[in-house]
C-alpha positions in Angstrom: 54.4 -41.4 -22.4 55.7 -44.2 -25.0 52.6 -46.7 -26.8 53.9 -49.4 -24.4 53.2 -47.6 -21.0 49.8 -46.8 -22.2 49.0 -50.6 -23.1 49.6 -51.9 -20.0 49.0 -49.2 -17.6 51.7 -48.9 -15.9 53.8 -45.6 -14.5 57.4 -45.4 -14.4 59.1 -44.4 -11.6 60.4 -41.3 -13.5 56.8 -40.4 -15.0 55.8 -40.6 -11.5 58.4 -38.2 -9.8 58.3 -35.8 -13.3 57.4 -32.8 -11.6 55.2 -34.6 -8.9 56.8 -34.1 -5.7 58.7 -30.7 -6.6 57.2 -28.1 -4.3 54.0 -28.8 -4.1 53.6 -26.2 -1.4 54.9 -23.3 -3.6 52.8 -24.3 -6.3 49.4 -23.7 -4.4 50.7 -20.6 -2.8 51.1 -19.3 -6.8 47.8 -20.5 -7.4 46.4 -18.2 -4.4 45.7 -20.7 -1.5 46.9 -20.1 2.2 48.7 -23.0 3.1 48.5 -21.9 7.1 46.2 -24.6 8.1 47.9 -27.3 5.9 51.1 -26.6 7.4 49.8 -27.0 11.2 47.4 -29.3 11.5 46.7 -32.9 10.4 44.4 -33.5 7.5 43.1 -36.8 6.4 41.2 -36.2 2.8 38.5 -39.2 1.7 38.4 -39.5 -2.0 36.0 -41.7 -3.5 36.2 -42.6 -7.7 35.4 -45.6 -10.2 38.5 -46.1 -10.6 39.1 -49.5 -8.7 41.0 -51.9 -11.0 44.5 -52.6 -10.4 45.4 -50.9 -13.5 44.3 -47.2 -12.9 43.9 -47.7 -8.3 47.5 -48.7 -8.3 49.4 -45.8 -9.9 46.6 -43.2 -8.6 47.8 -44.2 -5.5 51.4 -44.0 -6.1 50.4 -40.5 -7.1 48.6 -39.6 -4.4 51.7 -40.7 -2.2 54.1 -38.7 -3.8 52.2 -35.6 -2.5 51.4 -37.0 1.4 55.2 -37.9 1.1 55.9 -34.1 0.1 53.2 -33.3 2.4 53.7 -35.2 5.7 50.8 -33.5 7.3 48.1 -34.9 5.0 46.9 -38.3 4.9 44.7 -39.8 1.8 42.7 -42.7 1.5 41.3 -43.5 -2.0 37.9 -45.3 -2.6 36.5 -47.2 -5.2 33.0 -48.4 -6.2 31.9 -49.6 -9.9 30.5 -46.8 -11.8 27.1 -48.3 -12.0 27.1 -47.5 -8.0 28.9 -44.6 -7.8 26.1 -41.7 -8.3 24.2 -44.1 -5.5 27.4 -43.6 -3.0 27.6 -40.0 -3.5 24.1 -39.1 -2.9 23.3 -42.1 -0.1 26.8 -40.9 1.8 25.3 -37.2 1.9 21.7 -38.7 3.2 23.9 -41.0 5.7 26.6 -38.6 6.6 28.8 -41.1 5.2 30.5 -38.3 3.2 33.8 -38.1 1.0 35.6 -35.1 0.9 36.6 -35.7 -3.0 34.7 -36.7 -5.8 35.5 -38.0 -9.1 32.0 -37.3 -11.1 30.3 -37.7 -14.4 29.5 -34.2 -15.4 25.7 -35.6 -16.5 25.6 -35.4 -12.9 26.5 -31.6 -12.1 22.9 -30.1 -12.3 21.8 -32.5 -9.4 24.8 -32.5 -7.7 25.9 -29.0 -7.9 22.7 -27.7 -5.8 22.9 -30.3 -3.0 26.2 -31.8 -2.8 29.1 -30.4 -4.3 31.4 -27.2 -2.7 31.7 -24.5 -5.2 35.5 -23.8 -5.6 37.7 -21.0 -4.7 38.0 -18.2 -7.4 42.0 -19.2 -8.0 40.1 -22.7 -8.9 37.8 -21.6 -11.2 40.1 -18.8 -12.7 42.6 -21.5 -13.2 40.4 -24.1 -14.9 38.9 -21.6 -17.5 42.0 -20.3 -18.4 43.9 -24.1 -19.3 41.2 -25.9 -20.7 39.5 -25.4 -24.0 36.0 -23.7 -24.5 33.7 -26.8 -24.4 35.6 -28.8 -21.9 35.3 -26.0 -19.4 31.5 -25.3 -20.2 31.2 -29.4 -19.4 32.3 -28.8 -16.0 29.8 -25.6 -15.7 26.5 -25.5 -14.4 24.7 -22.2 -13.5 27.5 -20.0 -14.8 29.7 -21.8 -12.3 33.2 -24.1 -12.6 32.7 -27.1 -9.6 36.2 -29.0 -10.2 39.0 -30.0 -12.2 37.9 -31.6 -15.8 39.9 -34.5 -16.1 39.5 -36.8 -18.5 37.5 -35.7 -22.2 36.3 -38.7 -24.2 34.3 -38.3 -27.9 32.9 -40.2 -30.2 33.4 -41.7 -33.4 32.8 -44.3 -36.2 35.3 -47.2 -35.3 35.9 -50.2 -37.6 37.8 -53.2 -39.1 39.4 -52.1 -41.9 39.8 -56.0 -43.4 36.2 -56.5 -42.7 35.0 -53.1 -45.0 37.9 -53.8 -47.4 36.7 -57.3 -48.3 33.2 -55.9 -48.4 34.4 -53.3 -50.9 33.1 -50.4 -49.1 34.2 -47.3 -47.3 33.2 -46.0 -43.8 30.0 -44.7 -44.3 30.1 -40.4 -44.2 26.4 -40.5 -44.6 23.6 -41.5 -42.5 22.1 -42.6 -45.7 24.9 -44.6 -46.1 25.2 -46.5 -43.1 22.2 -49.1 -44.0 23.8 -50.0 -47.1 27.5 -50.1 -45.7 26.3 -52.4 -42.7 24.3 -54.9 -45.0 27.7 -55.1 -47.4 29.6 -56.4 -44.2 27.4 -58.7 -43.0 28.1 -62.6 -43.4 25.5 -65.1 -43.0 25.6 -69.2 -42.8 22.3 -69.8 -44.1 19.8 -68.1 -41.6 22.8 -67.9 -38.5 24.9 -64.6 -38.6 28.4 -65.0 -38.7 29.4 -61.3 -39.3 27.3 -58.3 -38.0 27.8 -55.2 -39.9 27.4 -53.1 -37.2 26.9 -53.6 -33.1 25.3 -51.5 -30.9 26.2 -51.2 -27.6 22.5 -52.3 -25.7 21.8 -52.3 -22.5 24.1 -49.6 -21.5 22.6 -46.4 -21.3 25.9 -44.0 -22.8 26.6 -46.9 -25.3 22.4 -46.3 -26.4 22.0 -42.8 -25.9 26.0 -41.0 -26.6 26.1 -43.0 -30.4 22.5 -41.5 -31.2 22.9 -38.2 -29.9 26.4 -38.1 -32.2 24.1 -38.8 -35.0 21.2 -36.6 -34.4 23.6 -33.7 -33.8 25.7 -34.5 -36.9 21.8 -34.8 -38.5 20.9 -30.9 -37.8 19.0 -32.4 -34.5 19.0 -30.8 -31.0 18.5 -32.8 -27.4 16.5 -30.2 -25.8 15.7 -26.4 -26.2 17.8 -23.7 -25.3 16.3 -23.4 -21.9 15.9 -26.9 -21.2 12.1 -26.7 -21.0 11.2 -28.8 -24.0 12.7 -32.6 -25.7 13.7 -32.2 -29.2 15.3 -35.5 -29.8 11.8 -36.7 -31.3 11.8 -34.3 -34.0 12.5 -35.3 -37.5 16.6 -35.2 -37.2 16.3 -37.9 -34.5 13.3 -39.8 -35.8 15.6 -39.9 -39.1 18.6 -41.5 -36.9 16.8 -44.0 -34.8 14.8 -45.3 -38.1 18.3 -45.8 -39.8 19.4 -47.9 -37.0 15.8 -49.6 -36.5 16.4 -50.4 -40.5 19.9 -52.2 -39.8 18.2 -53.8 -37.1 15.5 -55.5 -39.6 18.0 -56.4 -42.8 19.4 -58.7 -40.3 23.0 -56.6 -40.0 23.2 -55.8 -36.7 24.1 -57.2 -33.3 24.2 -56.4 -29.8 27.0 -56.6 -27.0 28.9 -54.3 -25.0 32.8 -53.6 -24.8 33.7 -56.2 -22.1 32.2 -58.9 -24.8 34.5 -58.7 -26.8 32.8 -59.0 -30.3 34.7 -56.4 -32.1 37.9 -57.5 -31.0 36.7 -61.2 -32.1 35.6 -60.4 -35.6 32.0 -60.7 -35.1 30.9 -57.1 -36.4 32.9 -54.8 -38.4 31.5 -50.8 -37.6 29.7 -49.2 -34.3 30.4 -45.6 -32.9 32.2 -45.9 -29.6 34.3 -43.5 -27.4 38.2 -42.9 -27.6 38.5 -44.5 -23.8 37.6 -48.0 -25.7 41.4 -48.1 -27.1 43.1 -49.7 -24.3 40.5 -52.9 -25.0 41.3 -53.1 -28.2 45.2 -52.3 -28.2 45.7 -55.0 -25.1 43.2 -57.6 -27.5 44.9 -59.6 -30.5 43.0 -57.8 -33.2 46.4 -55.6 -34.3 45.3 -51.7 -34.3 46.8 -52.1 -38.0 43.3 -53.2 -38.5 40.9 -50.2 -36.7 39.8 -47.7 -38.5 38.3 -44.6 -36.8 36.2 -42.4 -39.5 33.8 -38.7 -38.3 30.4 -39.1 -37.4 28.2 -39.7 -40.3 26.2 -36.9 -41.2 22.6 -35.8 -43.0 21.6 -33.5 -45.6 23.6 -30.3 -44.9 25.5 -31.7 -41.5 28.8 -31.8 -40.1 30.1 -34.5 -37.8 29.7 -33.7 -34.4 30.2 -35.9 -31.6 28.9 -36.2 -28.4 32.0 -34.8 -25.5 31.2 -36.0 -21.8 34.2 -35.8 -19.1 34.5 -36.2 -15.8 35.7 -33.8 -12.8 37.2 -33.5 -9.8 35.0 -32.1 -6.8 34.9 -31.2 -3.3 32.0 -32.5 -0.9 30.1 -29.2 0.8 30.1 -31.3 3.4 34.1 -31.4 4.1 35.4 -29.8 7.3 39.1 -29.8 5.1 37.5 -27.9 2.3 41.0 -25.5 1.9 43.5 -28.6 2.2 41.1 -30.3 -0.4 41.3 -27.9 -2.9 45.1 -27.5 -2.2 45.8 -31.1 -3.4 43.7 -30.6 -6.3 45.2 -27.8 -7.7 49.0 -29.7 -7.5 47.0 -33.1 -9.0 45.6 -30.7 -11.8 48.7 -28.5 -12.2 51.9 -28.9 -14.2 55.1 -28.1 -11.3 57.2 -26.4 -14.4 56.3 -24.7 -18.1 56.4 -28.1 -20.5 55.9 -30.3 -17.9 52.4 -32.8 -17.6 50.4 -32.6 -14.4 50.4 -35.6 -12.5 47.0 -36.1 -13.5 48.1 -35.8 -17.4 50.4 -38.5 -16.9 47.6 -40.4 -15.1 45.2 -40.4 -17.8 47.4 -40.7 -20.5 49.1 -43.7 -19.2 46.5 -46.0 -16.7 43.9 -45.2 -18.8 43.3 -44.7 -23.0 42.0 -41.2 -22.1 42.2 -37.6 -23.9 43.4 -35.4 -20.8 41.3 -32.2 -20.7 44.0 -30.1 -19.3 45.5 -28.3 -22.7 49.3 -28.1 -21.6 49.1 -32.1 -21.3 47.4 -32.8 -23.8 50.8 -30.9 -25.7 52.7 -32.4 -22.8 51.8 -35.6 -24.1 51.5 -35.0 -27.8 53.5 -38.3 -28.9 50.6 -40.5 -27.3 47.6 -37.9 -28.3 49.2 -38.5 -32.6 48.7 -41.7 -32.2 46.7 -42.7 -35.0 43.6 -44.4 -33.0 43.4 -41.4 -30.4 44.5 -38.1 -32.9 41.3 -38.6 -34.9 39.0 -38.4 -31.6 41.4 -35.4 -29.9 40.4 -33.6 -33.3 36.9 -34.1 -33.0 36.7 -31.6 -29.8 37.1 -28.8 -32.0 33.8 -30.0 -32.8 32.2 -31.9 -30.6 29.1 -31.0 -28.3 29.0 -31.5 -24.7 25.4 -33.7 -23.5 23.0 -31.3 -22.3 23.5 -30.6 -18.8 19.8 -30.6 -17.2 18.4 -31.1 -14.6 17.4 -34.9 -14.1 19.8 -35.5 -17.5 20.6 -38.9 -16.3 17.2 -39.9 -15.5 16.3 -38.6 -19.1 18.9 -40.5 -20.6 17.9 -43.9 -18.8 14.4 -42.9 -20.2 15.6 -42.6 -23.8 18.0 -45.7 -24.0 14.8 -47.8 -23.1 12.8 -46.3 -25.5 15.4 -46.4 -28.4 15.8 -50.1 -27.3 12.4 -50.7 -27.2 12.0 -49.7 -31.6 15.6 -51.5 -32.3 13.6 -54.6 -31.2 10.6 -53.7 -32.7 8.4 -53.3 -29.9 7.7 -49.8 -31.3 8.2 -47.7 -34.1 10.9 -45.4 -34.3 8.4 -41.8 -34.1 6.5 -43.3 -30.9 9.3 -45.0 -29.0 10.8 -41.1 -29.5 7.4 -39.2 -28.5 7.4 -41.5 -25.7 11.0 -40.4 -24.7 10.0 -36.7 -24.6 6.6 -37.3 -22.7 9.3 -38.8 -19.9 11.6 -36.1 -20.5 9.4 -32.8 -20.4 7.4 -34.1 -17.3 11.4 -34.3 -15.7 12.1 -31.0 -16.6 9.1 -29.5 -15.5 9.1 -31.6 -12.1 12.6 -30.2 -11.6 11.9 -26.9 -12.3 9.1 -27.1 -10.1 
């Protein structure tokens, strides 16, 4: 994949037909699937994803027709809803037998979804997905000692910023915690009492742009999320009470400001640092800012830390409630699969191209080295030697809605950092113990 085919999304013809269309029967035969039924009958497979701009629905389903045009037999009709209805569609189909047969998911979602929803995969599946994809990005598509799809795109976090903005300032990216207060009031610009300049934006009223920036720094901050058995809250002990104070402190000198991605304020000069995932790339790269000016630095860390960022991904699953449950897994396995040694699977070339994303696959992401170097995207592919998946719990997202609104709640100033925190757990540990009820 060249820098240009990743800007704008597009898929040549000869990415598309690298390896996508060569045998795609022989391929699942070698990955231990019967192809008897495929090859007799008719199949028409539902699959329903987020994925609904032109930009990534267009080349999915050129994708998607080199295999039906390889496969005569089966038909494929892709779906899309926005990600903030997703979740909804998944569980409302089940309830309405309005069903997919293929799901794109956030794993945040697996501990609900594996016990009601989701088909657990053939052992070929599962054999095949621990075996190509690194430690943690095969533990992110786990719950109860069990693989439930294909991992396909990784994303981390880390500290992004404008490298004129720090520069004039005469700072560096803060490596510190303790240094992010000071580094965020350097870069801010006031006109008399109207900011001009924000040192640092956080990403408010969206619950991963709250909650994944945090949980980077309470990690990096010798912090935990939750106890090992995921009966207890821990993000209101002194590591996270430490993090969310350092941000409520940025809050009152006046340095930061709010937005989210699709604002635009980073790419218009109005803040110079936030923490943000490796997915945000295309915006910026496709904006005017020049990527000469980004800067991406580790998480900053406390006393005796290390950066580590927060690693979510997503996955792709079969609905329990399919009646083509084999021929679903069969066009899975030649999405997910390179169709010779070296080559990318037509996913890898998917991700890497349509979308700014880290494929979790490990022979693409070598398959696609020259667009994983780049120097935005290498420093955030490094960091999953490092990084930590979110916890995968039971009612996690619930959790997760409950902590953005209460981190939200002390930036303002509605409540101080311990409380909004204590108030966080309270939410959490009645979840867990509902759940596990």
């Amino acid at each position: 994949m060249t820098e240009k085919s990743m800007l704008t999304g597009k898929i040549s013809r000869r990415t598309l037909t690298k390896g996508v269309a060569a045998a795609p029967v022989a391929l699942a035969v070698a990955r231990g699937y019967s192809q008897s039924a495929a090859a007799q009958d008719k199949v028409k497979l539902t699959v329903l994803t987020h994925w609904g701009q032109a930009a990534q629905k267009d080349p999915l389903e050129a994708i998607f027709k080199q295999y039906t045009d390889a496969n005569p037999n089966v038909e494929i009709e892709l779906q899309t809803v926005e990600f903030g209805e997703l979740l909804t569609r998944i569980t409302t189909g089940a309830l309405g037998g309005e069903t997919t047969d293929i799901v794109h998911i956030y794993n945040l979602w697996l501990p609900d979804l594996a016990t009601s929803i989701l088909a657990a995969p053939p052992e070929a599946v599962s054999t095949d997905v621990s075996a190509a994809y690194a430690g943690g990005t095969v533990a992110g598509a786990s719950y109860g000692d069990q693989v439930w799809g294909f991992p396909t795109e990784v994303n981390t976090y880390q500290l992004i910023y404008n490298k004129k903005m720090l520069d004039a300032a005469g700072v560096t990216p803060p490596a510190k915690l303790s240094e992010m207060r000071d580094a965020a009031k350097a870069c801010t610009i006031m006109d008399g009492s109207t900011q001009t300049q924000a040192g640092w934006i956080f990403q408010a009223t969206w619950d991963s742009g709250v909650v994944h920036p945090f949980s980077s720094l309470l990690f990096s901050n010798n912090g935990q999320y939750v106890n090992e058995d995921h009966t207890e809250a821990l993000f209101n002990q002194q590591p996270g009470v430490d993090v969310l104070q350092t941000e409520c402190d940025i809050f009152a000198d006046g340095s930061a400001m709010t937005g989210v991605p699709e604002d635009g304020d980073f790419e218009a000069g109005h803040a110079a640092m936030t923490i943000m995932a490796n997915w945000w790339g295309a915006q910026l790269k496709a904006s005017d800012l020049g990527m000469e000016n980004v800067g991406v630095a580790p998480i900053p860390v406390g006393e005796g830390g290390s950066p580590i960022a927060v690693q979510y991904e997503w996955l792709w699953a079969v609905n329990n409630a399919t009646k083509s449950s084999e021929a679903a897994w069969n066009f899975l396995s030649w999405l997910n699969n390179p169709a010779s040694e070296g080559a990318s699977s037509p996913m890898g070339d998917f991700l890497t191209s349509a979308l700014n994303a880290i494929p979790g696959r490990t022979s693409d992401q070598v398959a696609h080295e020259d667009v994983l170097s780049d120097p935005f995207v290498a420093p955030f592919v490094a960091a999953l030697a490092t990084s930590q998946t979110e916890a995968l719990i039971p009612g996690a997202q619930e959790i997760k809605t409950a902590l953005q609104t209460q981190i939200e709640s002390a930036w303002y100033g509605q409540t101080d950092p311990q409380t909004a925190l204590n108030n966080a757990a309270d939410q959490a540990n009645a979840i867990l113990a509902e759940k596990a009820g």
